[in-house]
C-alpha positions in Angstrom: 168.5 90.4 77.4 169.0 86.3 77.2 167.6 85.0 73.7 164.6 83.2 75.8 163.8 86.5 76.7 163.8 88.5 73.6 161.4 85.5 71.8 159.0 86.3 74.9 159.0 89.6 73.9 158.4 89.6 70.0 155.4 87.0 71.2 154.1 89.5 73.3 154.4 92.6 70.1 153.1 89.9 67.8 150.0 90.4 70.0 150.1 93.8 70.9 150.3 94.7 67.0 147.2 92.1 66.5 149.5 89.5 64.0 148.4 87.0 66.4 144.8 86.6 68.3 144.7 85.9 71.9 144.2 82.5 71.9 147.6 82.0 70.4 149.4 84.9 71.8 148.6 82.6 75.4 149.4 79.5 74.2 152.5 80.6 72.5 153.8 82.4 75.6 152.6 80.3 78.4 154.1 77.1 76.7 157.6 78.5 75.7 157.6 80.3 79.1 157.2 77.1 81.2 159.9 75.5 78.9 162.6 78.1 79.3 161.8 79.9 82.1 165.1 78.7 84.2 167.5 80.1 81.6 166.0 83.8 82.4 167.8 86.2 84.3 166.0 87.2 87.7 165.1 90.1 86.8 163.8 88.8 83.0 161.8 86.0 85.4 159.9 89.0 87.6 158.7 90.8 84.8 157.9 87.6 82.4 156.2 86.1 84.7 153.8 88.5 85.6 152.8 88.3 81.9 152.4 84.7 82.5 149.8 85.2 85.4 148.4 88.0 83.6 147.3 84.9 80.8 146.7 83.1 83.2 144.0 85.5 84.7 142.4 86.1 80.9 138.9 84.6 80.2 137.3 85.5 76.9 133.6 85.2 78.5 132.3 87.8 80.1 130.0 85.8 81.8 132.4 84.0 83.7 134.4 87.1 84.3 131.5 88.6 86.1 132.1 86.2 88.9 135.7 87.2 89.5 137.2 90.3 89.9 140.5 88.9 89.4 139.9 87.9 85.8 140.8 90.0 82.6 139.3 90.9 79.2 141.3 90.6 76.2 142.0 94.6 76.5 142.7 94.5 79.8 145.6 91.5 79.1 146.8 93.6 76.2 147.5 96.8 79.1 149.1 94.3 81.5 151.7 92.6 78.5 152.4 96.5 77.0 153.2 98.0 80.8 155.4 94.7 81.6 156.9 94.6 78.0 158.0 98.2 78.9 159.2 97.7 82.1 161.8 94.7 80.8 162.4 96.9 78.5 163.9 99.6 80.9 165.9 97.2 82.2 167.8 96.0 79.4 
């Protein structure tokens, strides 16, 4: 696993262990993702990337999620980065 992808993945556990809120867990991710996205391997890029759509699909209202499907909860976001988080693990 490429060292951009292993600091994607200890964001994503600082999260899924509740050391850091969501707020940060997206920030942190989305902005080193879009920085060093190019040095990932393909198959690093699939899976990482779908945790970076998965943020990008998280809204904290509920109000607002009521008018799209498509949008996620913060438990909901947590399932997608723990079943994607597995899955590069299985590849490494």
């Amino acid at each position: 696993m490429t060292n951009e992808a292993q600091y994607l993945v200890r964001v994503c556990n600082d999260f899924l262990n509740e050391k850091i809120d969501t707020v940060q867990f997206v920030e942190r991710y989305q902005t080193y993702f879009e920085n060093f996205q190019e040095q990932l391997s393909r198959d690093e890029f699939e899976i990482l990337d779908s945790i970076y759509m998965a943020c990008e699909y998280y809204q904290s209202d509920a109000a607002i999620r009521e008018t799209d499907p498509h949008l996620l909860d913060e438990e909901q976001l947590r399932q997608a980065v723990a079943k994607k988080v597995q899955s590069l693990n299985a590849i490494s």
